[in-house]
NUMAR-67633 format. One line per 4 residues: number of its first residue (from 0); their letters; for each residue x, y, z of N, C-alpha, C, O, CB. Coordinates in steps of 0.02 Angstrom, whole numbers. Glycine has a CB too. Example, Ala and Ser with C-alpha at 12.3 -4.5 7.8 and 13.67 -1.06 7.14 Angstrom:
BEGIN
0) AS) 660 -284 390 615 -225 390 660 -165 390 712 -166 423 565 -224 452; 642 -112 354 684 -53 357 645 2 394 670 57 402 704 -30 286
This chain:
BEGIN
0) XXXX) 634 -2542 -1074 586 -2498 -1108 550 -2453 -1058 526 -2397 -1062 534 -2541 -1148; 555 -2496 -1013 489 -2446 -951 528 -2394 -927 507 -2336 -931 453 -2492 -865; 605 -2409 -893 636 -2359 -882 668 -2316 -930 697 -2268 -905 671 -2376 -847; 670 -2319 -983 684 -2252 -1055 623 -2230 -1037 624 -2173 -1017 693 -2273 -1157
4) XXXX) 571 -2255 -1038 508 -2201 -1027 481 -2164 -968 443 -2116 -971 452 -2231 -1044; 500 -2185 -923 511 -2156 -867 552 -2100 -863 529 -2048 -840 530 -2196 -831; 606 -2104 -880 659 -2045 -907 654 -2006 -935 683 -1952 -928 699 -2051 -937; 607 -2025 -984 588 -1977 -1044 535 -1938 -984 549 -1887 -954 545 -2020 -1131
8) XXXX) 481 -1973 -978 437 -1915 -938 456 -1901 -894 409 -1875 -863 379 -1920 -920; 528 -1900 -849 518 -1865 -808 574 -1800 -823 586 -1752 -786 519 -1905 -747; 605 -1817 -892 653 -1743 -941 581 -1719 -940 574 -1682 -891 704 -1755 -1044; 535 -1723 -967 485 -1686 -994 445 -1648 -952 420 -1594 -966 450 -1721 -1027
12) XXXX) 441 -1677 -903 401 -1633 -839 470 -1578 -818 457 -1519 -804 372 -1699 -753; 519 -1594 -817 560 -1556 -778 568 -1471 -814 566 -1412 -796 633 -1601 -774; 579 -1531 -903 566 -1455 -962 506 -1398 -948 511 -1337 -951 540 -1485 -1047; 453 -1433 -933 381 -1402 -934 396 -1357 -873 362 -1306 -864 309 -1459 -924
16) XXXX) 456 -1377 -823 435 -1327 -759 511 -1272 -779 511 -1212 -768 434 -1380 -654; 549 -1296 -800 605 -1229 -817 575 -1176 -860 583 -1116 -853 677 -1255 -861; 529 -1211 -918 500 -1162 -968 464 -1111 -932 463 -1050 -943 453 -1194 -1019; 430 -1147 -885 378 -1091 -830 419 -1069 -782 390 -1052 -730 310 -1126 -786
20) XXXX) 461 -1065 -782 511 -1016 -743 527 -977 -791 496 -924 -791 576 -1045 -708; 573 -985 -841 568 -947 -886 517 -893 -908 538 -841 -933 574 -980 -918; 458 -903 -901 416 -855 -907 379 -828 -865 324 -800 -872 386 -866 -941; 434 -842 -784 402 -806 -733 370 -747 -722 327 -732 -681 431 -802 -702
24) XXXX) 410 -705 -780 394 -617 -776 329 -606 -793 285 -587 -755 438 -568 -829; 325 -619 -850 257 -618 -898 178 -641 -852 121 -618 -852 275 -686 -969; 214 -703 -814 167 -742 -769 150 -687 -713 92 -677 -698 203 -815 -736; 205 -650 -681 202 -613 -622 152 -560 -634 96 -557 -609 270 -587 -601
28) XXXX) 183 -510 -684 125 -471 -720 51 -490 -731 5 -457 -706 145 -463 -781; 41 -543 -770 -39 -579 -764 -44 -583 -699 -100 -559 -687 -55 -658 -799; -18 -599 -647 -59 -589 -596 -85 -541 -561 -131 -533 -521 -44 -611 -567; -26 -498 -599 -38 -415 -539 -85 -397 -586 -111 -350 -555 40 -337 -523
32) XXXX) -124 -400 -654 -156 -382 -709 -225 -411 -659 -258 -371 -626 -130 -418 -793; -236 -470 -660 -291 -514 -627 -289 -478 -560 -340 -446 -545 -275 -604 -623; -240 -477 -518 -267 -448 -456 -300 -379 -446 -341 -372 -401 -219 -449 -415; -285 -335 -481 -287 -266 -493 -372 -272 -526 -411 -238 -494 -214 -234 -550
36) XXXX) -395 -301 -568 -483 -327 -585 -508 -356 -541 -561 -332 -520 -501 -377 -640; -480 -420 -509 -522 -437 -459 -566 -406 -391 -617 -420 -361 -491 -471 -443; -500 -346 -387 -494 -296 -349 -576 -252 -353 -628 -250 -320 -423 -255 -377; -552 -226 -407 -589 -177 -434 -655 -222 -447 -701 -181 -443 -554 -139 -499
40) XXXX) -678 -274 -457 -735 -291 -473 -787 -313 -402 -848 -311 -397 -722 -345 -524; -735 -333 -354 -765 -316 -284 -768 -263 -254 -798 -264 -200 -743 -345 -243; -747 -218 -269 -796 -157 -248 -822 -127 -312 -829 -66 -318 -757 -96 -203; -836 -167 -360 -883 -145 -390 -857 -79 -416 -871 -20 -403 -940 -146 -350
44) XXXX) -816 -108 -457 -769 -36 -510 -775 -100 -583 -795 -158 -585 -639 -5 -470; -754 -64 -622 -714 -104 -690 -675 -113 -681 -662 -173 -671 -700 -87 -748; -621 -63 -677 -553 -85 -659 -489 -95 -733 -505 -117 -788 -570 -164 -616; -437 -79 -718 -394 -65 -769 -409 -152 -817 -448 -196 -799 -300 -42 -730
48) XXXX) -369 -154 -872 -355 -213 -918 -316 -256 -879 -281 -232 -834 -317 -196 -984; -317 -317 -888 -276 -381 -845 -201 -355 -880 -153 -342 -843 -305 -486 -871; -198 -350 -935 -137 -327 -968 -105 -249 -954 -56 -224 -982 -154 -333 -1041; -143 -223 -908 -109 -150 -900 -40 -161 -857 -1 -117 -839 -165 -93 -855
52) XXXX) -35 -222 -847 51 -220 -776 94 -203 -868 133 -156 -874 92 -355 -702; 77 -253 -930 120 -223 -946 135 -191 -1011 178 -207 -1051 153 -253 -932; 91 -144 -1013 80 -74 -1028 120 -29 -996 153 14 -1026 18 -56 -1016; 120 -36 -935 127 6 -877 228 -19 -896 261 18 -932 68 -26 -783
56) XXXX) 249 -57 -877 307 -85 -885 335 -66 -962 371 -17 -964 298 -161 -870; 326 -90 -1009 320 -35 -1080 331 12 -1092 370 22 -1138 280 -18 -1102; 302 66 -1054 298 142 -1066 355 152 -1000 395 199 -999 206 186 -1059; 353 114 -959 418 150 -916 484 150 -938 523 197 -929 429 121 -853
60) XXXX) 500 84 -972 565 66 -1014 565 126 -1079 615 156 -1099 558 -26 -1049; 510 133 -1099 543 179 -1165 527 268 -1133 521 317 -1169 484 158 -1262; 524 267 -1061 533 326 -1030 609 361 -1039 654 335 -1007 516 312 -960; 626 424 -1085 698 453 -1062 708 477 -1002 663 500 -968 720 504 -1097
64) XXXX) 789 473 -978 790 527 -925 870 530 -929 912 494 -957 752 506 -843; 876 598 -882 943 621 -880 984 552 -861 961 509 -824 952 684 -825; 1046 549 -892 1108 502 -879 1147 527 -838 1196 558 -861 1148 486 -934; 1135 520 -744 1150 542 -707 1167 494 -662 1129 448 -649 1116 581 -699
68) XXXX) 1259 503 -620 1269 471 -575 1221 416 -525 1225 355 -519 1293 512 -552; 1184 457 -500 1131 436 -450 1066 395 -513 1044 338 -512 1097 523 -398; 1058 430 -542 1002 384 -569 1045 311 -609 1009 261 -611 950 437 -634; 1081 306 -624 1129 236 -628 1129 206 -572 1101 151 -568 1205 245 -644
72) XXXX) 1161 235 -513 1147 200 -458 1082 153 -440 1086 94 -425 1152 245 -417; 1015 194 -446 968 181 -419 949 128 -478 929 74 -458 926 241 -397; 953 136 -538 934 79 -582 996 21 -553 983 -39 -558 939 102 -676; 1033 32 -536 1066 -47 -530 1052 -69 -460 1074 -122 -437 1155 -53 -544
76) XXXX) 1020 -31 -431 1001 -75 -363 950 -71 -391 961 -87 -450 1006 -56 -282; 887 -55 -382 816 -77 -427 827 -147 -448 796 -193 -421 801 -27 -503; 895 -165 -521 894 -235 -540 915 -267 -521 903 -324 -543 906 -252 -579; 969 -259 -456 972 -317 -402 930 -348 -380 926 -409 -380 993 -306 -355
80) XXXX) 866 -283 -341 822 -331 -309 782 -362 -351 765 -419 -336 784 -305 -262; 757 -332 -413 717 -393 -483 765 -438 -484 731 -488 -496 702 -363 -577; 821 -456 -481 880 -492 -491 860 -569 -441 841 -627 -449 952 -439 -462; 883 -517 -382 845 -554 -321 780 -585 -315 778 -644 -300 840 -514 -274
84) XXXX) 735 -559 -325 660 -586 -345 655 -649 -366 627 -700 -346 628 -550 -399; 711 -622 -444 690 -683 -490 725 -754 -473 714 -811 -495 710 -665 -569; 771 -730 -426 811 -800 -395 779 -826 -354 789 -887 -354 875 -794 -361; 732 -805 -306 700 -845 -287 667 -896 -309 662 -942 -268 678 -825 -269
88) XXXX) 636 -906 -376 618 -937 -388 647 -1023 -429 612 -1066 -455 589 -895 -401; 726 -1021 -419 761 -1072 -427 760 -1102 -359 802 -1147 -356 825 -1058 -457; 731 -1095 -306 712 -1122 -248 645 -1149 -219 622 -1167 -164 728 -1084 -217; 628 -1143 -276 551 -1191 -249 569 -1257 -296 599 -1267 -348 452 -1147 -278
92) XXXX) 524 -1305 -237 530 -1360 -243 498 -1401 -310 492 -1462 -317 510 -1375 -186; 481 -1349 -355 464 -1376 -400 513 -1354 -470 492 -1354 -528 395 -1364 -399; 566 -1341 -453 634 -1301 -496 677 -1361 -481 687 -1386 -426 673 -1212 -461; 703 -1381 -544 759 -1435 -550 803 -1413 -526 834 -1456 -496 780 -1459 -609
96) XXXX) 837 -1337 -522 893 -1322 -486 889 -1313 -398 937 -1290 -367 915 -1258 -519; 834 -1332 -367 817 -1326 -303 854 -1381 -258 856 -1387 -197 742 -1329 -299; 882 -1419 -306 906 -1493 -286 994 -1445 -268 1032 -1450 -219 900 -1576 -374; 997 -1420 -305 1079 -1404 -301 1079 -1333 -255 1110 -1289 -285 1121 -1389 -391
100) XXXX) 1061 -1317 -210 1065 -1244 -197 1068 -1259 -99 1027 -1301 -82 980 -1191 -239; 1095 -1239 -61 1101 -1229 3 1027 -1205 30 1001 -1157 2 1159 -1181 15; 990 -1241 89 956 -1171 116 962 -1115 141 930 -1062 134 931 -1173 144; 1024 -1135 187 1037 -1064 214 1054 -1025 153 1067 -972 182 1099 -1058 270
104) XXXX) 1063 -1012 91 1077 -993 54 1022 -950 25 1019 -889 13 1102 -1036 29; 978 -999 16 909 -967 -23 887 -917 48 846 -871 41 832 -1043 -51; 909 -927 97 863 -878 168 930 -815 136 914 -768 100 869 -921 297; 989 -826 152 1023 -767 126 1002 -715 75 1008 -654 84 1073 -789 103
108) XXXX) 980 -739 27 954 -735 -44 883 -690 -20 872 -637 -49 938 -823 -86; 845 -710 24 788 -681 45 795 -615 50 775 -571 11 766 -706 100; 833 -608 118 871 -564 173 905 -501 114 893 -441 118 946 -623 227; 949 -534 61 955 -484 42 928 -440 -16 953 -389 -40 997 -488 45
112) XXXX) 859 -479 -36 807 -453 -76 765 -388 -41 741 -339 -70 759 -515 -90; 764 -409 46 747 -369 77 782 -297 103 746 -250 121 732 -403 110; 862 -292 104 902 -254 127 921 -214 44 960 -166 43 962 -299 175; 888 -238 -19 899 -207 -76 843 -158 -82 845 -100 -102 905 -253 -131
116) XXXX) 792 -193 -60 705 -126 -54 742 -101 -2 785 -81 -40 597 -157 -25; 759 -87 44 782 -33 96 832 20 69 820 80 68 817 -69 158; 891 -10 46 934 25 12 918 84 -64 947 133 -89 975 -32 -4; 850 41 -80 831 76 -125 792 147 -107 817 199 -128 796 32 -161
120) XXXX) 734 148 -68 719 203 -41 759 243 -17 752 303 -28 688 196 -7; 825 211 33 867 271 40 903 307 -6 915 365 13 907 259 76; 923 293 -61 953 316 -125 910 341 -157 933 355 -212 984 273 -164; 831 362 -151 808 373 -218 741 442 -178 705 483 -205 773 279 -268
124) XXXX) 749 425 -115 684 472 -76 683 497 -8 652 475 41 622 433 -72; 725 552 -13 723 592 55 675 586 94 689 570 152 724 656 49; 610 595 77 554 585 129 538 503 159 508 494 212 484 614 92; 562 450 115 582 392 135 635 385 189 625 350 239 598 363 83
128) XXXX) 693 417 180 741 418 246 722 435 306 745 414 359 792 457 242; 663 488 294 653 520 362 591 486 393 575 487 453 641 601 356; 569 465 357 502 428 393 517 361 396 517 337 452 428 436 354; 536 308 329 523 250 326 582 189 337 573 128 337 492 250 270
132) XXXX) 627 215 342 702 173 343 670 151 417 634 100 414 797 226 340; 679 183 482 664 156 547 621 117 548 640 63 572 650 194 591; 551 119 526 497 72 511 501 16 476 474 -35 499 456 98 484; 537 14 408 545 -49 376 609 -78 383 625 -126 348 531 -45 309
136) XXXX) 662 -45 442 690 -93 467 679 -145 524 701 -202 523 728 -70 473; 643 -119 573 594 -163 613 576 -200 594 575 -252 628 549 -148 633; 548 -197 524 495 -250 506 528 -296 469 506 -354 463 434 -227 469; 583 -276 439 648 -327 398 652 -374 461 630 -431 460 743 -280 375
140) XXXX) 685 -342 520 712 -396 553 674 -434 584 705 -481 608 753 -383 591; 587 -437 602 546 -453 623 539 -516 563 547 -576 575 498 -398 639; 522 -486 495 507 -541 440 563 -589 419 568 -650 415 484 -506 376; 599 -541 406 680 -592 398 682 -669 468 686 -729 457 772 -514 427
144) XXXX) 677 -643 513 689 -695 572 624 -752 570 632 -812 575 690 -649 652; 568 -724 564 495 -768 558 496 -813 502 479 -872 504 426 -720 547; 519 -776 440 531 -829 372 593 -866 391 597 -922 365 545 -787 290; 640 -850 429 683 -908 415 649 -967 469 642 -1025 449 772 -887 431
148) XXXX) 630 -948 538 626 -1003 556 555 -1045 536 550 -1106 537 640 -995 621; 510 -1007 521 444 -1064 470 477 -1097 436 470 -1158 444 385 -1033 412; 528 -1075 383 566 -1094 315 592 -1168 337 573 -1220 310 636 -1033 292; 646 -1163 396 656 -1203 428 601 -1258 464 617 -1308 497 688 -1172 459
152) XXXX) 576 -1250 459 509 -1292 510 484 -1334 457 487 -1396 458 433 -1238 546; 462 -1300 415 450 -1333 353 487 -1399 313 462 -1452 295 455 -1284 317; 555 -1373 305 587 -1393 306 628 -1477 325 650 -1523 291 586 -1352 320; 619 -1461 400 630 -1489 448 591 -1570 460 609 -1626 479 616 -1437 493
156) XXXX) 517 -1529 432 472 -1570 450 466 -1632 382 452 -1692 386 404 -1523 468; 482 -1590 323 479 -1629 270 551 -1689 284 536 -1749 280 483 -1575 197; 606 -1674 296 657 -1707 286 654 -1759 357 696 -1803 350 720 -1657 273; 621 -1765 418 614 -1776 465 552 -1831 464 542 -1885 491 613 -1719 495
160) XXXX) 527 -1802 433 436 -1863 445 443 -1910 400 462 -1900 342 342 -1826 422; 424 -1968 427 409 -2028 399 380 -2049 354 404 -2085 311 390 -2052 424; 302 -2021 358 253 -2030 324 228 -1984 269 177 -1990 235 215 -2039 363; 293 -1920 267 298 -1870 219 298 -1884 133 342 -1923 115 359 -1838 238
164) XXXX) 270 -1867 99 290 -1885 17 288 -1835 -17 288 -1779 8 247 -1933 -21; 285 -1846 -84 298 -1782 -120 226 -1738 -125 219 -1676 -125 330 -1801 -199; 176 -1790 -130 94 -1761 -133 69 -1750 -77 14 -1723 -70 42 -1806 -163; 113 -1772 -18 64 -1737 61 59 -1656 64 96 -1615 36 111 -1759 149
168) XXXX) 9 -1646 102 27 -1549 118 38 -1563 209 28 -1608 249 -76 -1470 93; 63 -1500 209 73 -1509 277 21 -1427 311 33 -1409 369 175 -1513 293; -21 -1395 278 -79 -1362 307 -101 -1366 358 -100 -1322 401 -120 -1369 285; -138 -1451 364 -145 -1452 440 -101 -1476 472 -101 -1470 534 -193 -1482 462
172) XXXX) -60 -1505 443 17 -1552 503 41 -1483 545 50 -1476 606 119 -1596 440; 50 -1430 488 109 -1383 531 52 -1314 541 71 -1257 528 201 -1359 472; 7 -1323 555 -40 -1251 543 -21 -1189 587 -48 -1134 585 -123 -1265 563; 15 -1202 615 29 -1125 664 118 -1114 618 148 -1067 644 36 -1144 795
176) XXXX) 148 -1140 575 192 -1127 535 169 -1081 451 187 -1036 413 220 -1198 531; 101 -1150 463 64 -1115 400 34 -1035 396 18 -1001 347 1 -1159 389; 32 -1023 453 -8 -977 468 60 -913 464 70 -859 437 -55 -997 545; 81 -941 490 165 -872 504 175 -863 429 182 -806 409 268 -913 551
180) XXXX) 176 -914 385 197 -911 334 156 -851 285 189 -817 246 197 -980 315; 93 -842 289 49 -843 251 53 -765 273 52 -723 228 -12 -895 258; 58 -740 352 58 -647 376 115 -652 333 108 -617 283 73 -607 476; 197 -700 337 259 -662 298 229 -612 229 234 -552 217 319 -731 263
184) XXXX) 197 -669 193 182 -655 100 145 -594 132 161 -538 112 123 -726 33; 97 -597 179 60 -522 164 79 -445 181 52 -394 160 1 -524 196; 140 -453 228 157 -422 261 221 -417 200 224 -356 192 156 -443 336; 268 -444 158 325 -443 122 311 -407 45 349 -378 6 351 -520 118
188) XXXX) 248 -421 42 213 -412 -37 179 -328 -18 138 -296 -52 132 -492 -62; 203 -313 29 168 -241 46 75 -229 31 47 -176 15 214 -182 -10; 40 -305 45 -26 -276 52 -55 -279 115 -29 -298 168 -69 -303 9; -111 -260 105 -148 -254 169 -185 -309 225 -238 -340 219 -195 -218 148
192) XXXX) -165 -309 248 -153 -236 309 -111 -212 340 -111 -173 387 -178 -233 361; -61 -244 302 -1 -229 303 38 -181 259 97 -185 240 20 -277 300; -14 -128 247 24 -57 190 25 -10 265 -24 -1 301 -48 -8 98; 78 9 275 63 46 329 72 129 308 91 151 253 112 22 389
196) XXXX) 50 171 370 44 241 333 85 267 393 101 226 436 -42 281 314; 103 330 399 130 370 412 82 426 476 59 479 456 149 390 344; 74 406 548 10 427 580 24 499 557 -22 530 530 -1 412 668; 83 527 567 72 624 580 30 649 497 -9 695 484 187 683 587
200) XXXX) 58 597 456 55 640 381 -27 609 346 -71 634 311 143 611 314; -16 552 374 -84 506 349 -70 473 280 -113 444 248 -157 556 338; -8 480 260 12 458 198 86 384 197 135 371 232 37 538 162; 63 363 150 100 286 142 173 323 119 168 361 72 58 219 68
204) XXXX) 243 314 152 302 318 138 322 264 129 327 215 166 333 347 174; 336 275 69 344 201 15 429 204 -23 450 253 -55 268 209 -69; 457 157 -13 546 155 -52 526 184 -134 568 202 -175 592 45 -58; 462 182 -145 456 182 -215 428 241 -247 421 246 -309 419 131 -232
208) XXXX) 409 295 -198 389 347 -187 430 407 -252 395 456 -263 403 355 -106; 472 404 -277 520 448 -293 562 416 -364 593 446 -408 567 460 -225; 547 340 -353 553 320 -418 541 330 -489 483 351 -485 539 288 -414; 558 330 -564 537 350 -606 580 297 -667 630 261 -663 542 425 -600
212) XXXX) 538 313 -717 562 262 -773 593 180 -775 567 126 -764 610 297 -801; 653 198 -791 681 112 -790 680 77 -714 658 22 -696 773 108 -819; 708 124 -681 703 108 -607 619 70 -577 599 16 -553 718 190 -568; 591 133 -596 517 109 -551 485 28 -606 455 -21 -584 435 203 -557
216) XXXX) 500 38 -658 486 -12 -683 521 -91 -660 483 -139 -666 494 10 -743; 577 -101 -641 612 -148 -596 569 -163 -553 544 -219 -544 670 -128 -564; 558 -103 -518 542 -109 -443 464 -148 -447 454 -202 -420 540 -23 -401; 412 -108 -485 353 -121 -495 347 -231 -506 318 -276 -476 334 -61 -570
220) XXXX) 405 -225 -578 395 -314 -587 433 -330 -526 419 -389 -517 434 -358 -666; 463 -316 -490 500 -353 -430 425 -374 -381 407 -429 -361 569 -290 -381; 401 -326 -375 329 -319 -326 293 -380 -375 261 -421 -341 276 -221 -325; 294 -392 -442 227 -451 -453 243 -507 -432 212 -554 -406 200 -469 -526
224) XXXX) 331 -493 -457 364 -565 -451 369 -595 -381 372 -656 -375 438 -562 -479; 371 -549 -319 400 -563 -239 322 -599 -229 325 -648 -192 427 -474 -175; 241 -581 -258 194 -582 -244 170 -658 -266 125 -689 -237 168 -525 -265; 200 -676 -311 174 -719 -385 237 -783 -344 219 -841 -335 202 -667 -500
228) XXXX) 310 -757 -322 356 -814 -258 330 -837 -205 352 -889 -181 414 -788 -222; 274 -798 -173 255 -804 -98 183 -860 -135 180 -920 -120 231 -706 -44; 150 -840 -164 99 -877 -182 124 -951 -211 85 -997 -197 60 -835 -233; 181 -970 -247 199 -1037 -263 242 -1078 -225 259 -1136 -233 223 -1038 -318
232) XXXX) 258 -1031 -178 288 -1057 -91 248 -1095 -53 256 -1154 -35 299 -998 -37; 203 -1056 -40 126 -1076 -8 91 -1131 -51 55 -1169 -19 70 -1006 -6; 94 -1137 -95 60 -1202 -136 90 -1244 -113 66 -1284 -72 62 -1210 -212; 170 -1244 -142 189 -1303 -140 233 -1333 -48 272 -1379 -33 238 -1300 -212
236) XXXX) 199 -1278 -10 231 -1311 75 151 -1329 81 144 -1380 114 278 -1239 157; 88 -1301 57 31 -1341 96 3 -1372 54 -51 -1391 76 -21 -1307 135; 16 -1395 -27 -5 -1458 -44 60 -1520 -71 71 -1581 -75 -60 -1440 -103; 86 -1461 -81 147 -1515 -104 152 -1584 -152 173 -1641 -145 167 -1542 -46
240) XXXX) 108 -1529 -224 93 -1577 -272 148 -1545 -306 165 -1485 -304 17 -1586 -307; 167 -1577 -328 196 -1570 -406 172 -1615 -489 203 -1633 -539 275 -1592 -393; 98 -1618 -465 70 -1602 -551 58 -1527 -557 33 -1487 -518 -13 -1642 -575; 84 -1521 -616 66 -1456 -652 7 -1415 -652 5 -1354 -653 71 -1466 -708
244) XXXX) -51 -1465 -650 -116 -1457 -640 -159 -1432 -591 -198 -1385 -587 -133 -1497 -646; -134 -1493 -544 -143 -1482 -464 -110 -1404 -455 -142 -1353 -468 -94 -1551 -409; -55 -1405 -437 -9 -1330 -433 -56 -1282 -476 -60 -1228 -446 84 -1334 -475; -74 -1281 -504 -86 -1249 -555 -151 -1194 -528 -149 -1133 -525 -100 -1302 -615
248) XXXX) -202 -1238 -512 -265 -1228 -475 -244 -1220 -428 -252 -1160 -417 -315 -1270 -470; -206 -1252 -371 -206 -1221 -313 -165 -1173 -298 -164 -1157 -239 -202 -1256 -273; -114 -1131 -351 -91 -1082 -351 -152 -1006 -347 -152 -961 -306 -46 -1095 -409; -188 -1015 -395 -241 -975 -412 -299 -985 -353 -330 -934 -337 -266 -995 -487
252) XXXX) -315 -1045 -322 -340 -1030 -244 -320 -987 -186 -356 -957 -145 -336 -1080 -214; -241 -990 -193 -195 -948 -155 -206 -883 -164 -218 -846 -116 -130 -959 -169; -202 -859 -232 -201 -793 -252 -262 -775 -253 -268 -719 -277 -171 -780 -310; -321 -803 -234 -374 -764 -243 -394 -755 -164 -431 -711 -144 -429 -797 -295
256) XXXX) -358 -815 -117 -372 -779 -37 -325 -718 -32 -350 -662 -25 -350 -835 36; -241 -730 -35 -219 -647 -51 -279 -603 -74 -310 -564 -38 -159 -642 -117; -292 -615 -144 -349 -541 -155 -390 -518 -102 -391 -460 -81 -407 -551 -209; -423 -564 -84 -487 -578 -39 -468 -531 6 -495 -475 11 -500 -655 -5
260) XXXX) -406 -557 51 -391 -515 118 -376 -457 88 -385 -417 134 -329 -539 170; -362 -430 48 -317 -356 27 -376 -327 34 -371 -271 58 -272 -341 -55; -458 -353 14 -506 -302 -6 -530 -293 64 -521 -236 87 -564 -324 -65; -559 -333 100 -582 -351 147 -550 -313 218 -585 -295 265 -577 -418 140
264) XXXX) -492 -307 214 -464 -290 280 -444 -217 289 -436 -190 234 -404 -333 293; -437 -191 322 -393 -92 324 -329 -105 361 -315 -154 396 -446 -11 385; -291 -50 347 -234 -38 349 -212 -40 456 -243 -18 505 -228 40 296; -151 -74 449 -137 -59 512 -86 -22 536 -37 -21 499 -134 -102 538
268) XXXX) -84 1 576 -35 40 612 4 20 607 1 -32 576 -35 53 665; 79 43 633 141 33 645 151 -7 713 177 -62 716 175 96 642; 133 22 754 137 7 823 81 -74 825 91 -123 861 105 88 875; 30 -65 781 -7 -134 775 19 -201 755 11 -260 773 -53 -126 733
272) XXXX) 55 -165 705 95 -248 653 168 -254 691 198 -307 683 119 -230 534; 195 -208 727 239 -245 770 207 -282 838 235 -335 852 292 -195 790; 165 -266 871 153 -297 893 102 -367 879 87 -408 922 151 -261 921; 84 -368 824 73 -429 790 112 -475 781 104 -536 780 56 -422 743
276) XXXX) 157 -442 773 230 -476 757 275 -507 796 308 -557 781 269 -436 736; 276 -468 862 293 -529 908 251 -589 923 276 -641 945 305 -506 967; 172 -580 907 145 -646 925 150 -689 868 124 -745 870 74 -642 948; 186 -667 810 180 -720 759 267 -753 761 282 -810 746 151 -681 674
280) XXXX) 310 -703 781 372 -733 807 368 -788 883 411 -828 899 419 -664 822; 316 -776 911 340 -823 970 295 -887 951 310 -941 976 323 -790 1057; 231 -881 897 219 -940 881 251 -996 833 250 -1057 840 173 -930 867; 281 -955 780 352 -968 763 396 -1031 793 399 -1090 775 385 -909 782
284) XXXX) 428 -998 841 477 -1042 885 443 -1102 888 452 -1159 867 494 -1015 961; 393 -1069 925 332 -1125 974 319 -1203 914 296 -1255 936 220 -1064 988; 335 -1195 858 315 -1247 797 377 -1268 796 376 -1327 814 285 -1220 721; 446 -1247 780 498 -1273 765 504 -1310 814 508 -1371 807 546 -1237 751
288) XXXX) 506 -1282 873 528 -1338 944 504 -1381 958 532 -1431 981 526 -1323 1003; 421 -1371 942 380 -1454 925 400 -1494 884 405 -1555 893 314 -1456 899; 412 -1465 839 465 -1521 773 518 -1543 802 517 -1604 810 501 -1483 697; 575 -1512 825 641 -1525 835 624 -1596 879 634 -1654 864 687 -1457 874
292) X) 593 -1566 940 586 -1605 993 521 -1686 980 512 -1725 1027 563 -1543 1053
């Protein structure tokens, strides 16, 4: 009897977390809705409706436009990388399919969520080629390399430690991992201070710059969803609950330090966040090798 019921609740928890995958999108949007007020209410604006992400998403889909070679193109890379996005999220540890999936796989999966926003600006915005391809490839291979080896560390440390369980966090165990982890999301989710600008022009050259209708609308939910992945990453490597509850709240702790820093901080240079970047790559290493070793 005890074990049918055991079974039963633990089909039932597993249901409760596919359903909320399932409604990742909707979820991603509420957040970019909530972040976009929170925003605005610290500096003391009103600020759009929590529901304007999808309004905004709405009116782009029932946007016409010419049925043109190139604009086909650019909508089917656009839904790769939403494609991509949304796969990430069969890789957190709180997804029944996380059990069946390779890591190096899910880092692949990353990598090429990232080489699909690149590809996209080049297909869709001349003034993106000329300014921003060189810049956000730097920073691909800078972030690409830093997330895999935290990813790994993490990792490493869970399958490696003794005294590890499903409810430990590892925050303070791995804090200079935690920490790499936490510039990736801010630096990947394109906020600040990590929006970088353009010194000669003074203006942000953005892959998304040139976008329009079905396309920008991809792109836009790809951005809640990459934002809304990095935030339930970070829950569940530094508390590493899996009640619903717990997660639940400390997802929304997460997302409100993201806000926090976005308001709080200014934009950095180019030449600044790479060189940030090597000190967050050599601290990086510096954690895995303590683990390994």
């Amino acid at each position: 009897m005890k074990m049918v019921l055991g079974e039963n609740m633990y089909n039932f928890l597993f249901n409760i977390y596919d359903f909320f995958i399932i409604l990742i999108i909707p979820i991603s949007l509420l957040f970019e809705g909530i972040r976009r007020k929170l925003i605005a209410r610290m500096q003391n604006r009103i600020g759009p409706s929590v529901l304007q992400p999808f309004y905004d998403a709405i009116k782009l889909f029932q946007k016409t436009e010419p049925n043109t070679n190139k604009k086909n193109i650019i909508s089917a890379v656009t839904f790769l990388y939403l494609l991509t996005n949304f796969s990430l999220f069969l890789f957190l540890p709180f997804s029944v399919l996380s059990f069946y999936f390779d890591v190096v796989f899910f880092v692949c999966i990353f990598i090429l969520s990232m080489i699909l926003y690149i590809i996209s600006g080049l297909i869709s915005n001349p003034f993106y080629r000329r300014f921003g391809f060189n810049r956000d490839l730097d920073i691909m291979l800078f972030s690409g390399i830093i997330f895999t080896i935290v990813f790994f560390t993490f990792i490493t440390f869970t399958t490696q430690s003794t005294f590890y369980s499903e409810n430990s966090n590892t925050l303070f165990r791995l804090p200079i991992a935690s920490f790499c982890l936490f510039v990736i999301a801010l630096l990947e989710t394109k906020k600040t201070p990590f929006v970088i600008t353009e010194e000669r022009t003074e203006i942000i050259t953005d892959a998304t710059r040139t976008l329009n209708g079905r396309s920008l609308a991809f792109m836009e939910i790809s951005k809640s969803l990459r934002m809304t992945f990095f935030v339930f990453l970070i829950t569940s490597f530094f508390f590493g609950s899996y009640n619903l509850l717990t997660f639940s709240i400390a997802s929304l702790l997460i997302f409100f330090v993201f806000v926090f820093i976005q308001v709080v901080t200014s934009c950095y240079r180019f030449d600044q966040i790479i060189n940030f970047l090597i000190i967050v790559l050599s601290l990086s290493v510096v954690e895995l090798i303590g683990i390994i070793l």
